[in-house]
C-alpha positions, 0 to 999 in steps of 0.5 A, spaced: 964 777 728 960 771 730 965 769 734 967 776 737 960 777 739 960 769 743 967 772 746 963 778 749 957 773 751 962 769 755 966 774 758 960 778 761 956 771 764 962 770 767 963 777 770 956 777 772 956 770 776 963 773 779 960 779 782 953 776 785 954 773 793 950 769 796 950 772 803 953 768 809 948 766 815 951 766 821 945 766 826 946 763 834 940 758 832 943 755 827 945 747 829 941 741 833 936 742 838 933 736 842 928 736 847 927 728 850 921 726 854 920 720 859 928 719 859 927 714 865 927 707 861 927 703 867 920 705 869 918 702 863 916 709 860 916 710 853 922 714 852 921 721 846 926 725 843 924 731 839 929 733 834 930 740 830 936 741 825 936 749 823 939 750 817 942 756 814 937 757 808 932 759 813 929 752 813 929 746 818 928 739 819 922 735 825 924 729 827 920 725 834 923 719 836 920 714 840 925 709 843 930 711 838 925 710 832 923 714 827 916 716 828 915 722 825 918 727 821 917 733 817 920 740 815 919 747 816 921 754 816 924 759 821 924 767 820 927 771 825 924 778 828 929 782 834 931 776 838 925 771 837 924 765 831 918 762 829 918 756 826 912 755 821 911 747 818 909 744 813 905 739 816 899 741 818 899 735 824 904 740 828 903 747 831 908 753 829 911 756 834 914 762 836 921 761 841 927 766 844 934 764 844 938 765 850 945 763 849 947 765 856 944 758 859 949 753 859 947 749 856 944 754 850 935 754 851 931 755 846 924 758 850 917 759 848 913 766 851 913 763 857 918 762 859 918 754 859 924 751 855 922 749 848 929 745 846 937 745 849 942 746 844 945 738 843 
């Protein structure tokens, strides 16, 4: 009977581990996105570079470069609401910010309530 029973146990673990799915996140932001900042090396200027890596978890990374060192990085979560993405940190020393995607640019922007551009898609 013990072993019946143990049979039945397994047999429903495994039924029930097959009918869960983790749903597929697809959505358009998902990838790097850059914003560089004093490029002009020549001029003696610090080049900067922002990096936002959106991941399909609902969750990300910041990274800011200067002169191709790591300066700072931190993670964050992104929500999105009808075409418009926050992004909420979990460090303190950066602002959360709320963004639109407009994939019709070449290259892909992200822009913020302004409509100044935030980051391009790398």
């Amino acid at each position: 009977m013990k072993k019946f029973f143990s049979l039945l146990a397994i047999v429903s673990i495994i039924a029930v581990s097959n009918c869960t799915s983790i749903p597929e996140n697809d959505d358009p932001i998902l990838g790097i996105w850059v914003r560089n900042n004093g490029d002009d090396t020549n001029k003696g200027e610090t080049a900067t570079r922002e990096e936002w890596i959106f991941n399909d978890v609902y969750l990300g990374r910041y990274q800011s470069y200067s002169n191709s060192n790591l300066v700072f990085y931190t993670d964050f979560k992104w929500s999105e609401d009808n075409g418009t993405y926050t992004i909420t940190y979990s460090d303190e020393q950066v602002t959360d910010v709320v963004v639109s995607l407009e994939v019709a640019s070449d290259p892909e922007i992200l822009s913020l309530e302004n409509g100044s551009v935030f980051a391009t898609r790398e």
